[in-house]
C-alpha positions in Angstrom: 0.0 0.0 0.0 2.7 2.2 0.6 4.6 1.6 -2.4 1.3 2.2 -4.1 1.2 5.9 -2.6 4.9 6.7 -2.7 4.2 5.5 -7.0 1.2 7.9 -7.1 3.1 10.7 -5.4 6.3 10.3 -7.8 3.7 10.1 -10.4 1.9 13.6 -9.5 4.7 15.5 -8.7 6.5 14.0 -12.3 3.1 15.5 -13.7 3.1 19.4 -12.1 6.9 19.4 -13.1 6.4 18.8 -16.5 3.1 21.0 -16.5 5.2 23.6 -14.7 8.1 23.3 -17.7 5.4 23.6 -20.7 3.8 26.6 -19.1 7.2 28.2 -18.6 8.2 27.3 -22.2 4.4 28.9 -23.1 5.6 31.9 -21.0 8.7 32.3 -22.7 7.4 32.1 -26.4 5.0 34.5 -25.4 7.2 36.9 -23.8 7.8 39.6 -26.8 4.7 39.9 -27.4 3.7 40.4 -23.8 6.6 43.1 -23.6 5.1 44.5 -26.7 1.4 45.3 -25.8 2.5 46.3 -22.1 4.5 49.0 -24.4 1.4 49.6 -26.2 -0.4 49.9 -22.7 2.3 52.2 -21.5 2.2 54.2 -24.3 -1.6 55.0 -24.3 -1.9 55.4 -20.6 1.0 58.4 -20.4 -1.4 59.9 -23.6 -4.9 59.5 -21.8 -3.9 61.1 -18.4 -2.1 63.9 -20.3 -4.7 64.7 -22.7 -7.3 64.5 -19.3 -5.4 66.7 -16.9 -5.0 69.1 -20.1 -8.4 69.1 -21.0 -9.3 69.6 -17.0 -6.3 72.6 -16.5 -8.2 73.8 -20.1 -11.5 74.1 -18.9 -11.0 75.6 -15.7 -8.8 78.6 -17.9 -11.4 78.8 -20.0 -13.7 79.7 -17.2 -11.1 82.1 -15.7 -11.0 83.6 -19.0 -14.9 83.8 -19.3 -15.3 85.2 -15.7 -12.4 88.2 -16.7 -14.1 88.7 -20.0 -17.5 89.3 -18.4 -17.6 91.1 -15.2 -20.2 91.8 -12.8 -21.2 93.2 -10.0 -23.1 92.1 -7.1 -22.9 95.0 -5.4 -26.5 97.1 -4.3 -24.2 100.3 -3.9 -22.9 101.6 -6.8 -20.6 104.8 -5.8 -18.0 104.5 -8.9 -19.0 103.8 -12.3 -15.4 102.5 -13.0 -16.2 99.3 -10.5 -17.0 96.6 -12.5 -16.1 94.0 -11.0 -17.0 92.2 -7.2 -15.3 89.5 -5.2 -17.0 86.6 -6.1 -15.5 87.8 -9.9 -12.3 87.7 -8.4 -12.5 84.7 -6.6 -13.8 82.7 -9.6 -10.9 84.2 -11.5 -8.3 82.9 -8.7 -10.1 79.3 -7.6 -10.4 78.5 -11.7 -7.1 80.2 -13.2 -4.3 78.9 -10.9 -5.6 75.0 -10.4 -6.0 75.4 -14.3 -2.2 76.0 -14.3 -1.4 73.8 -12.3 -3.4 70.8 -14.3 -2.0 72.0 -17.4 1.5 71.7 -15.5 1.2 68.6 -14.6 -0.1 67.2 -17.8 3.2 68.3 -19.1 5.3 66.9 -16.0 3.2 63.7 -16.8 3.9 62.6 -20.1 5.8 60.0 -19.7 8.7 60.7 -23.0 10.7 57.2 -22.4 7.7 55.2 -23.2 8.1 57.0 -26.5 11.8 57.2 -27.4 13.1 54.4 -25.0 10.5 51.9 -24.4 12.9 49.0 -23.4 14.1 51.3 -20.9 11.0 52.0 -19.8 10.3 48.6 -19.2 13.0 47.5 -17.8 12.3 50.4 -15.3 8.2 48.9 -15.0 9.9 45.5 -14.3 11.9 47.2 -11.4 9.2 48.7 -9.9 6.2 45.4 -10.2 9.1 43.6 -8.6 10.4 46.1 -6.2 
């Protein structure tokens, strides 16, 4: 009975070490191509945040821009025909013009440029930091 088992075991163990050694062969016939979509994937993932932090830091300029373009006044006292413009004017100008900056910043700081003229570089640096 025991030879019977200690058979079996050789057996199954035999069996996940030659399953082990196809899928590692699989592995490494597949390996280019792996490297070469995870490029792809690099590549199109340093575009989309770019283009969505530009298009954020856009907008909110674009409103900074509309509220400077088109003042108003809240004010019930008008003692100077000059005054144009009240706080809340200001204050749209300020809270949308300097975060649009900074988004349109940090798209730039963002786009990743060794995905683009260094990829194996790039993934050699990915590798480091999925096994780090």
């Amino acid at each position: 009975m025991n030879e019977q088992l200690q058979s079996k075991l050789v057996e199954i163990l035999s069996g996940i070490q030659s399953a082990t050694k196809a899928a590692g062969d699989f592995a490494l016939s597949q390996l280019p191509e792996i490297a070469q979509s995870y490029v792809m994937f690099g590549r199109v993932r340093t575009v989309a945040i770019s283009a969505a932090l530009l298009l954020f830091g856009a907008a909110l300029l674009g409103l900074a821009r509309w509220a400077y373009a088109h003042p108003w006044n809240t004010s019930n006292y008008d003692f100077e025909k000059s005054q144009k413009r009240s706080e809340s004017n200001y204050l749209v100008m300020v809270f949308a013009g300097i975060p649009g900056s900074i988004f349109v910043m940090l798209s730039v700081l963002t786009f990743d440029l060794l995905v683009w003229f260094a990829p194996k570089v790039w993934l050699l640096k990915e590798l480091a930091s999925l096994v780090k």
